[in-house]
N, C-alpha and C positions, 0 to 999 in steps of 0.2 A: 735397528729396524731391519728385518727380512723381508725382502722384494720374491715375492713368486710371479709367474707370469703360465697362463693356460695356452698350451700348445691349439693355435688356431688349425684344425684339423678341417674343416671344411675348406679354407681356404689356402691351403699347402696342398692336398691332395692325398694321393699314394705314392708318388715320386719319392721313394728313398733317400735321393740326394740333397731333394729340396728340405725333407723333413731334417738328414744329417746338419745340414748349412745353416737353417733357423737353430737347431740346438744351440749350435758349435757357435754364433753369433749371439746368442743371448749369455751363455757359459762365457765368453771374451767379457761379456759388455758388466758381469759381475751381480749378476740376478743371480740371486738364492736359492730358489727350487722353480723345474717346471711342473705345472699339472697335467697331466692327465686326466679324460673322462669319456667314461663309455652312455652312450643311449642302447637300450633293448626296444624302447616302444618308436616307434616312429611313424609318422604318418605317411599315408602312401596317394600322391597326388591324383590318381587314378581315381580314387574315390570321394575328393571335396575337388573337384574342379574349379568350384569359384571362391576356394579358398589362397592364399599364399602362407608359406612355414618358412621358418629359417631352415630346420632341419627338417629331412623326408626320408623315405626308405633308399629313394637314390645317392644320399650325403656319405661320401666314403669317412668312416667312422673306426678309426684301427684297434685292435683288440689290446686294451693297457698295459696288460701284465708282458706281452712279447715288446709293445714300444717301448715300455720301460727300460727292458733288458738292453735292445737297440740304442737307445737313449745314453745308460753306461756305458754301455762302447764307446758311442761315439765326442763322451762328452768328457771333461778333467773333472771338473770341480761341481758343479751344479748339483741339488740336490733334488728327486724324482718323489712326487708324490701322484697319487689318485685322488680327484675330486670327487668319480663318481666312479663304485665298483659292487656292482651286483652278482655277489661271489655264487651263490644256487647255479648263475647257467656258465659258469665254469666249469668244464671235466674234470673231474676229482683224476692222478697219476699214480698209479699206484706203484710204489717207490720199496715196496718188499713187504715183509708184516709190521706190523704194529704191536711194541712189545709196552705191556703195564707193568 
């Protein structure tokens, strides 16, 4: 059996250290893979007042593909996937030509 576990990102923050230390504790503790996942739509509490979200447009949400990389760093063994990756609002890099 492979154990994954999703990187609780609303509640880590943006704190680089705190995110490195949750890795780096899950990678000890012999969990499989972490996920990753990105939200594009989010709702914005300004406009449902008498509503409550888990997640809003205030929910700091890190861009996958850069945690991920961060992630390998900072991590031995674990393995990185995405849960949720809506490649379209990703900048295409362009890396030289493109030979057929």
């Amino acid at each position: 059996m492979h154990i994954g576990v999703s990187l609780p990102h609303h509640a880590i923050g943006p704190d680089p250290v705190a995110i490195r230390d949750w890795a780096q504790a899950a990678d000890d503790l012999g969990i499989d893979h972490l996920i990753v996942y990105e939200h594009i739509i989010l709702p914005d509490p300004a406009q449902h007042p008498d509503e409550a979200f888990r997640y809003t447009t205030q929910t700091v949400l890190h861009e996958p593909l850069t945690l991920c990389g961060y992630l390998a760093a900072a991590t031995r063994r674990v393995g990185l996937q995405t849960g949720i990756l809506v490649l379209p609002v990703h900048e295409r890099v362009n890396c030289g030509p493109v030979h057929r």
